[in-house]
C-alpha positions as CSV (number, residue, x, y, z in Angstrom):
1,X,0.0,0.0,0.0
2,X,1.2,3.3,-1.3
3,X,1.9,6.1,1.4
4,X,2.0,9.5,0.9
5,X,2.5,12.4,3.4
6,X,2.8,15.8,2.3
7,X,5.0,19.1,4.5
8,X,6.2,22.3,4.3
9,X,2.6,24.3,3.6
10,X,2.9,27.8,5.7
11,X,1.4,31.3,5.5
12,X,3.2,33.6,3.7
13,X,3.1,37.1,2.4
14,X,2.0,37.5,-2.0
15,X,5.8,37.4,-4.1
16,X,7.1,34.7,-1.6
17,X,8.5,31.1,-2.3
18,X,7.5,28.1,-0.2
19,X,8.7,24.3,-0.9
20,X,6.5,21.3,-0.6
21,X,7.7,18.0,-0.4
22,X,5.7,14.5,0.0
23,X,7.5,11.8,1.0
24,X,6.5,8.3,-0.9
25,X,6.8,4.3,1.0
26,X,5.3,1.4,0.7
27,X,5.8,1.5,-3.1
28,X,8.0,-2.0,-3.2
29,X,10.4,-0.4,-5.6
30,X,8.0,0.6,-7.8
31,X,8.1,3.6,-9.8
32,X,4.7,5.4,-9.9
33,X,4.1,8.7,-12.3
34,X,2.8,11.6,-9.6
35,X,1.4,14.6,-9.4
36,X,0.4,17.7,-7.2
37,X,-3.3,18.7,-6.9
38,X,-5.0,21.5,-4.9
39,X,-8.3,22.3,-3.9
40,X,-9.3,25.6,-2.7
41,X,-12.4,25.8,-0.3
42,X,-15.4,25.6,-2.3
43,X,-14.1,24.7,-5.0
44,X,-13.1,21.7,-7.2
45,X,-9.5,19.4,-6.7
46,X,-7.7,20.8,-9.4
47,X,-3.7,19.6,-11.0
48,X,-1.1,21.6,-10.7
49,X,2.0,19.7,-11.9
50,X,2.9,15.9,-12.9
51,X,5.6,14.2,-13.5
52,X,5.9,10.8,-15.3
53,X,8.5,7.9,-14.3
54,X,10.5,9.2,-17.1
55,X,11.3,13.0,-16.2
56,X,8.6,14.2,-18.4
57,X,6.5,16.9,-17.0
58,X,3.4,19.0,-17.2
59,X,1.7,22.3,-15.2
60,X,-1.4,24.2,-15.4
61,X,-1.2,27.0,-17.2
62,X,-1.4,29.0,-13.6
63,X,1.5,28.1,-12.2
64,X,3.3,27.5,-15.6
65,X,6.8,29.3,-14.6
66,X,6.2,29.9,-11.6
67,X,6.2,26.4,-10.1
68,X,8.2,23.4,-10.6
69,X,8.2,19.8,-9.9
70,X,10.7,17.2,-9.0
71,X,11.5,13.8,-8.2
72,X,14.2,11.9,-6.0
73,X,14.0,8.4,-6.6
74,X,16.2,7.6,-4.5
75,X,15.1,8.9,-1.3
76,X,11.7,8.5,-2.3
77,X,10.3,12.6,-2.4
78,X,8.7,14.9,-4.5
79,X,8.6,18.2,-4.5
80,X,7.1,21.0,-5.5
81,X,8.9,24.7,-5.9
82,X,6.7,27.6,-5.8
83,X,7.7,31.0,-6.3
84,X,6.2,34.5,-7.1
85,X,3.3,33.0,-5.3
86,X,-0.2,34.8,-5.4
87,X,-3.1,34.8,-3.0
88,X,-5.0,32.9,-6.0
89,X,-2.6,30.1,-4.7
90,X,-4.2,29.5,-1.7
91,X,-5.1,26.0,-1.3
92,X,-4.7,22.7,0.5
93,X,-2.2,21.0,-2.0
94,X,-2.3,16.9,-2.2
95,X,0.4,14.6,-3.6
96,X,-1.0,11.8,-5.6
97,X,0.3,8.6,-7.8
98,X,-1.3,7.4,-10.4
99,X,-2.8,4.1,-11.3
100,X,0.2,1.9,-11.3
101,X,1.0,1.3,-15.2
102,X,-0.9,4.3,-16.7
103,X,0.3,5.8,-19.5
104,X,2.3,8.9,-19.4
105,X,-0.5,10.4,-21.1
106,X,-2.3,10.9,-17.3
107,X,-0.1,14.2,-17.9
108,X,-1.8,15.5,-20.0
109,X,-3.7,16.8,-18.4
110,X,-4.2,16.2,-14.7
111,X,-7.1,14.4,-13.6
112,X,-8.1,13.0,-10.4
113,X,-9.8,9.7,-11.8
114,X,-6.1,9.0,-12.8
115,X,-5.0,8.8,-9.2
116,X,-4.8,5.6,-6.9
117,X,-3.0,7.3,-3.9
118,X,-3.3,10.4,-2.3
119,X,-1.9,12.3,1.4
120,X,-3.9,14.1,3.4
121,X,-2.7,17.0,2.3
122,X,-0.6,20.6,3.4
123,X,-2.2,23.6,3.4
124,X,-0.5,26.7,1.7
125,X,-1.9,30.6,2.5
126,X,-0.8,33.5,0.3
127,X,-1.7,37.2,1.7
128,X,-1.8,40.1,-0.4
């Protein structure tokens, strides 16, 4: 069973740069594609980033240049990097895996049907 637990959220003030992380076990040496979602109160789970076993990666057009996902096979983490952030970024932010086996094409783009394993999630606040 796939585990997933997501650090690093915080408050912070609009322009600032936080770093997420989600640390992955229980994956028996397999690699999974993953992916960062966020859901804002009232509103609907959306993707923010993916990455496939292969490097390959993908954003919403939001967070495009702003944001940027990574993996470290080895010590089993993903991150995300978010800078310039905005108060529109507000948001509890979930790491997920996909269905084991999918496609890289789950990239493209992100959607939630495509995930087997999610965290509980870390909750990021942007002031203006």
């Amino acid at each position: 069973q796939v585990q997933l637990v997501e650090s690093g959220g915080a408050s912070v003030p609009a322009g600032g740069a936080l770093r997420l992380t989600c640390v992955v076990s229980g994956n028996a040496n397999k690699n999974y594609h993953m992916a960062w979602f966020r859901q804002a109160p009232g509103q609907e789970r959306e993707g923010v980033a993916g990455i496939d076993i292969y490097g390959a990666t993908n954003y919403a057009d939001s967070v495009q240049g702003r944001f940027t996902i990574s993996i470290d096979n080895f010590k089993g983490t993903l991150y995300l990097e978010m800078n310039s952030l905005k108060p529109e970024d507000t948001a509890t932010y979930y790491c997920a895996a996909a269905k084991y086996g999918l496609g890289s094409e789950f990239l493209f783009p992100l959607r939630t049907y495509n995930m087997d394993y999610w965290g509980k999630g870390t909750l990021v606040s942007v002031s203006s």
